[in-house]
DOMITI-851997 format. One line per 5 residues: number of its first residue (from 1); for each residue x, y, z of C-alpha. Coordinates in steps of 0.25 Angstrom, whole numbers, always signed. Each point is the difference from the previous one (the first is absolute). Layout:
NUM = X Y Z | ...
% end
This chain:
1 = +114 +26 -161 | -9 +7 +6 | -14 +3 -4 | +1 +13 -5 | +9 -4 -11
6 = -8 -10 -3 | -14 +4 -8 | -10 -10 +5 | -10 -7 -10 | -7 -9 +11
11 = +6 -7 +12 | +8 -11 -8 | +6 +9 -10 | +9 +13 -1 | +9 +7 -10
16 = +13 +7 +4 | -2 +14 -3 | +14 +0 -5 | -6 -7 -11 | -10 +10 -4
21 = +7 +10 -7 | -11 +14 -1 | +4 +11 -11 | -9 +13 -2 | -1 +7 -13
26 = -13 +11 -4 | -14 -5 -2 | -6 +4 -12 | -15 +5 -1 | -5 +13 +7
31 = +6 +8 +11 | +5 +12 -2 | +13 +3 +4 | +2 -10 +10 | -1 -10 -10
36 = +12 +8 -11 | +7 +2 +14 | -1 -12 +11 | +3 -16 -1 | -13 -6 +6
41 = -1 -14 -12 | +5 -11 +7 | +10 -13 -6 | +0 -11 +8 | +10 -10 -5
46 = +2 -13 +6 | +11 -11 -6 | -12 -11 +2 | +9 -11 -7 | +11 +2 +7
51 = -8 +3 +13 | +5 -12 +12 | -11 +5 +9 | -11 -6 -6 | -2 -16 +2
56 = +3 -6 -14 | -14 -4 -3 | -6 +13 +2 | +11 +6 -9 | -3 -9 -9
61 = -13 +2 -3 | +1 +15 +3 | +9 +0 -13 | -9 -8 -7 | -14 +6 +2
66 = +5 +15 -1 | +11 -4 -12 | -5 +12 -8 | +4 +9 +11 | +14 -3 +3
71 = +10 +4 -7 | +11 -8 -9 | +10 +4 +12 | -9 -7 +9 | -5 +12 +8
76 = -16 +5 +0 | -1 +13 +0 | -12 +9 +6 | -4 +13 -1 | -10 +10 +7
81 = -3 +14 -5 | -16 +0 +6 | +3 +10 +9 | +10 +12 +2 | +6 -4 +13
86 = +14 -9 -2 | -2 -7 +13 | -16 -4 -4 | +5 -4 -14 | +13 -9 +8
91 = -12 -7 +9 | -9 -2 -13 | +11 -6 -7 | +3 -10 +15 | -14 -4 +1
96 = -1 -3 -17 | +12 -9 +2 | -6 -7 +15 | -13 -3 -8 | +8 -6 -13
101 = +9 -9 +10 | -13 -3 +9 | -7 -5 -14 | +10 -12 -1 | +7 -1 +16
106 = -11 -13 +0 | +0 -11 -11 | -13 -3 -9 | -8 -11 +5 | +2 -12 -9
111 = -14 -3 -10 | -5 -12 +6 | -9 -6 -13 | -13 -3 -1 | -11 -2 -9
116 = -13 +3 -3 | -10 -7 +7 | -9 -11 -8 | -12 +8 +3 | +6 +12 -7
121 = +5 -7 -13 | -11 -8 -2 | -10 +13 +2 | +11 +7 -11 | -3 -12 -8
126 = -15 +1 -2 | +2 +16 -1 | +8 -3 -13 | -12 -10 -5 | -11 +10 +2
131 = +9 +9 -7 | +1 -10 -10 | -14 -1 -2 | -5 +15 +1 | +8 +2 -13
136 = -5 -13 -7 | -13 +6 +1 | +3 +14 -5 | +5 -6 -13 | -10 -2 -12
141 = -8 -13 -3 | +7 -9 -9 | -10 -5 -11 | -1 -14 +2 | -7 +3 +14
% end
């Protein structure tokens, strides 16, 4: 496979462009006659479920994290219409998709736990007593005093 069948996301990963799949249908919105006349909205579509050219991991969390986006045939689907040139629109919807795969390609580091230092909960601790004291004072003398 050579590199321009392949769209790059960074050095370690690419995606067949036989896998993306690009339709073009009329944008809506202002434009005249170009816009009643001329395919310029962009459809990306790409089978990510199916899709062998990511590692399983990052397939895995791509799924997960962008869940909402990705159809019940497994596919996500992005479209651009900000601009009324179909080539800018194709590129929008190349870069939207380089950034969504970037945004999992490395896994979360692990929480380490920790807690609150002793200095902190004890200054919490005596924050909570003046508390308690400033509204012990603000309520009415009880007669026996």
């Amino acid at each position: 496979m050579t590199s321009s069948s392949t769209f790059r996301i960074n050095a370690r990963l690419g995606i067949p462009r036989s896998e993306l799949r690009f339709s073009f249908v009329r944008s809506s919105g202002p434009g005249g006659q170009n816009v009643n006349k001329v395919n310029t909205k962009a459809v990306l579509r790409w089978a990510v479920a199916r899709s062998r050219s990511l590692p399983e991991d990052v397939r895995e969390r791509f799924l997960r994290r962008y869940a909402p986006r990705v159809n019940d045939r497994g596919e996500l689907v992005l479209m651009s219409q900000r601009t009324r040139d179909q080539s800018k629109n194709q590129a929008d919807c190349l870069e939207r998709l380089r950034k969504l795969v970037l945004g999992v390609a490395t896994p979360p580091r692990p929480r380490k736990k920790t807690r609150p230092p002793r200095a902190a909960n004890e200054a919490r601790l005596r924050e909570k007593r003046a508390t308690g004291e400033r509204k012990k004072r603000r309520a009415t003398p009880r007669d026996d005093q």
